[in-house]
C-alpha positions as CSV (number, residue, x, y, z in Angstrom):
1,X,84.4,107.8,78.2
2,X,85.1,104.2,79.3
3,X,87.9,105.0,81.7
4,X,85.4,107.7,83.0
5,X,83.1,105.1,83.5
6,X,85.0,102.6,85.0
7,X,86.9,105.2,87.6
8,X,83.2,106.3,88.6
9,X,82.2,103.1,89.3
10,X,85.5,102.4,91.3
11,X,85.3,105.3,93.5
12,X,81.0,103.9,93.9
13,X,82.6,100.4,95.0
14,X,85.3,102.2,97.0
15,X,83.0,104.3,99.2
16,X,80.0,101.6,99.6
17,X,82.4,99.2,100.9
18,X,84.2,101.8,103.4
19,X,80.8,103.5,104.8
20,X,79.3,100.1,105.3
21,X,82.2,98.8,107.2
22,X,82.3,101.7,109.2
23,X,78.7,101.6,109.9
24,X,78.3,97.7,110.2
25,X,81.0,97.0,112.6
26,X,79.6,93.3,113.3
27,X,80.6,92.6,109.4
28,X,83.5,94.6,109.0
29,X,85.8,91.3,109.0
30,X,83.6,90.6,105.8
31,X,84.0,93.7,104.2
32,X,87.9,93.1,104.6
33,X,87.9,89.3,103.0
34,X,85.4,91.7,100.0
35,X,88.5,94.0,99.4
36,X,90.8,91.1,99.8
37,X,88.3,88.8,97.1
38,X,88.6,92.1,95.0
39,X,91.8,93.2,94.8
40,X,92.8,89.0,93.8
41,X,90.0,89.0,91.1
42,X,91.6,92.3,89.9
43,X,94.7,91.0,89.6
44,X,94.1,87.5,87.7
45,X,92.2,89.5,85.5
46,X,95.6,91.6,84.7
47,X,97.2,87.9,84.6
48,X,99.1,88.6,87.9
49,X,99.1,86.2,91.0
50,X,98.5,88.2,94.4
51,X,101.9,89.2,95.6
52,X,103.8,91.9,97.8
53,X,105.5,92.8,94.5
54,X,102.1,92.8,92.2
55,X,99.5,94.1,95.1
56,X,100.6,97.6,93.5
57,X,99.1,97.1,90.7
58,X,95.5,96.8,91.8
59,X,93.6,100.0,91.0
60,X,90.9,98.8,93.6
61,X,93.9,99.0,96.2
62,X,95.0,102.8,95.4
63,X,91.5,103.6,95.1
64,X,90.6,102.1,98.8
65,X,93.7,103.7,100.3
66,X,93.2,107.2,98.7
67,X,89.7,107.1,100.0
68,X,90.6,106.1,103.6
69,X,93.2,108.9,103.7
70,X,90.7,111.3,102.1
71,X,88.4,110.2,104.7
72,X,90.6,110.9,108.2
73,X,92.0,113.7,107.0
């Protein structure tokens, strides 16, 4: 139920972030440093340091990515 939880809440943070930086243009720059903040505090939290190699590992990432291609399809 946990991991239910936690992916619902992902794909919440996912599309917030997205539909506000498409609709806020003026603070899409911010919303990029947000994913960037995110995807860092995701991955010290797994006791990785924010790599080429590790950035793979971020959840937030795949989510973010699968959304955006969900979303111009």
């Amino acid at each position: 139920m946990t991991e239910n939880l936690n992916a619902d809440n992902m794909k919440t943070v996912v599309s917030t972030v997205f539909r506000k930086a498409q609709n806020e243009k003026e603070y899409c720059n911010f919303y990029g440093d947000l994913c960037e903040r995110i995807i860092r505090l995701e991955l010290s939290l797994r006791g990785k340091k924010l790599s080429i190699s590790s950035i793979k590992f971020s959840e937030f990432r795949k989510a973010l990515l699968e959304f955006c291609k969900q979303s111009f399809d």
